[in-house]
C-alpha positions in Angstrom: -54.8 71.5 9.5 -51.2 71.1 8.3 -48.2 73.0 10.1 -48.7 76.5 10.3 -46.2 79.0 9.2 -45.0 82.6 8.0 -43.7 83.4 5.3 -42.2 87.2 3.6 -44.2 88.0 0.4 -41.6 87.5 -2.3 -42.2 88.2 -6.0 -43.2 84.3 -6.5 -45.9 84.2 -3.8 -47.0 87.7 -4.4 -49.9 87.0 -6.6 -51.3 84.7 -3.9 -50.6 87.3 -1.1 -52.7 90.0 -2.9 -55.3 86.9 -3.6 -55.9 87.0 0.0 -60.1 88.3 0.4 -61.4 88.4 3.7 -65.5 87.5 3.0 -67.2 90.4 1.5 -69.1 91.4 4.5 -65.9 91.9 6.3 -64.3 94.1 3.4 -65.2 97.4 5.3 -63.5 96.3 8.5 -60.2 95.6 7.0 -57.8 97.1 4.2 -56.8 95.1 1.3 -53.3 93.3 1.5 -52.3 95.1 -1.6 -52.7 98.6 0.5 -51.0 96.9 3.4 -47.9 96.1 1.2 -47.8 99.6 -0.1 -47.9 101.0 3.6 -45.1 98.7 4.1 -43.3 99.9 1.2 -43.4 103.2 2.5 -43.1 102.9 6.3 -39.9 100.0 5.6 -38.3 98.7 8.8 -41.6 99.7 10.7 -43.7 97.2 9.0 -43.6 93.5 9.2 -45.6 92.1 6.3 -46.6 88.0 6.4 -48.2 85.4 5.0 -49.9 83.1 7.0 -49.2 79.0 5.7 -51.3 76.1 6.5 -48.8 73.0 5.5 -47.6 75.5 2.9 -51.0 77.3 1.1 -51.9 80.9 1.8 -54.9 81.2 4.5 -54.1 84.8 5.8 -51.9 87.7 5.9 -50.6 89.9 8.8 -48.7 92.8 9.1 -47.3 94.2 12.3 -46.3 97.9 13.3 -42.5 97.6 15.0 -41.5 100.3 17.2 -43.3 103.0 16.1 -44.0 106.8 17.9 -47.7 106.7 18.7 -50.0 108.8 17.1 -54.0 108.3 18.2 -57.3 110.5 17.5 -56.4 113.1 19.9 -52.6 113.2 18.1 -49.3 113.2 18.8 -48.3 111.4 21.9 -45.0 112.0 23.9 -42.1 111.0 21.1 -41.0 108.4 23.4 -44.1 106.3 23.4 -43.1 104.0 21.4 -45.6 101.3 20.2 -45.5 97.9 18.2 -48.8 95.7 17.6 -51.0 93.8 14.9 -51.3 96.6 12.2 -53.6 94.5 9.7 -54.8 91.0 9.8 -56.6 89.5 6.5 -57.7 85.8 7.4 -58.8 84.4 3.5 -62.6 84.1 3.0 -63.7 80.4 3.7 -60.9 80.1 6.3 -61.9 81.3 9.5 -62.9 79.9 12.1 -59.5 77.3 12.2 -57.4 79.1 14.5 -55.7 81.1 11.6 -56.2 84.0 13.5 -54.9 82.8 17.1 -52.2 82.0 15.2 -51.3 85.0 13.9 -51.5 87.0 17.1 -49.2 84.0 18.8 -46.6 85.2 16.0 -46.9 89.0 15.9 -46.4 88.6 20.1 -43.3 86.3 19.6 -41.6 89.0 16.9 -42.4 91.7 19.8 -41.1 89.7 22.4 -38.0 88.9 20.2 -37.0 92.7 19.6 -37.8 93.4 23.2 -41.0 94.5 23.9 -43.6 93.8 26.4 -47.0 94.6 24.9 -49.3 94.1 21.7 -51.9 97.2 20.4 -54.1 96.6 18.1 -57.0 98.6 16.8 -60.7 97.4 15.7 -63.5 99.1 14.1 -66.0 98.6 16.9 -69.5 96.9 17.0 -71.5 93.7 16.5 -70.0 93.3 12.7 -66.2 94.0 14.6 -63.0 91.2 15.8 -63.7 92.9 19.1 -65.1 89.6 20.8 -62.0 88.1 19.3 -59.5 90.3 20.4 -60.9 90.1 24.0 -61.4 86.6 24.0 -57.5 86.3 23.7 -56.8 88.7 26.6 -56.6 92.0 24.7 -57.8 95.2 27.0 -59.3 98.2 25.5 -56.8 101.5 26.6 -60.0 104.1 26.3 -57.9 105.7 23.2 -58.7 105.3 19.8 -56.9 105.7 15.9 -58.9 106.4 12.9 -62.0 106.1 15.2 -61.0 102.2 15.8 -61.0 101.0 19.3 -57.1 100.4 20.6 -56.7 97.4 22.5 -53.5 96.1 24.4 -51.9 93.3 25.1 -49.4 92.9 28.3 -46.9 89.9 26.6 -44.6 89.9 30.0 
């Protein structure tokens, strides 16, 4: 493993960001990075869009939700609950397993931390196929709530 990194999709590493395939039997558990950029295109300074670099080549793409009102499966929350977390997170098929995904937690927490906040979410289609074990195994707590019927899990970053 080279020296991990993130990078913003540009127009020159764009074709390799939308290259990114998580294995085929994952596919239904995750959107595509090219919806992922279009959500970012439309939601702007609310999204955080990155590639994920192994000693420079693409293994992974994230995108994080920054400061956003919370909206869950029984709707509209109070206005002022205001969320960030791991929105979408694509590890390239043949590249699990390495800590890619560790990694890119570590970083989404670091950008919350930096802008001043003190938890993750993240949401994950639940059962056996499912990131649950993964999210858990790195401290994540399930709140009870869930979005899109995904399970919303939380992590405390103070």
């Amino acid at each position: 493993m080279g020296e991990l990194g993130l990078a913003e999709v540009t127009r020159e590493n764009f074709d390799a960001a939308v290259g990114v395939r998580v294995r085929p039997d994952q596919e239904h558990l995750v959107g595509p990075v090219m919806k992922s950029l279009a959500q970012a295109y439309v939601f702007g300074e609310s999204a955080w869009p990155r590639l994920i670099l192994d000693g420079g080549r693409v293994v992974g793409f994230l995108m994080a939700f920054l400061d956003i009102a919370w909206e869950d499966d029984a709707g509209p929350a109070d206005p002022r609950d205001r969320r960030s977390g791991l929105w979408r997170l694509n590890i390239a098929d043949g590249e699990q397993g390495r800590g890619y995904g560790t990694f890119a937690v570590q970083q989404v927490a670091a950008e919350i931390r930096r802008r001043g906040g003190s938890r993750l979410h993240v949401s994950w289609h639940p059962g056996d196929d499912g990131p649950e074990k993964f999210y858990l195994r790195l401290g994540f707590r399930t709140t009870g709530e869930t979005i899109g019927g995904q399970t919303v899990g939380v992590l405390d970053l103070s």
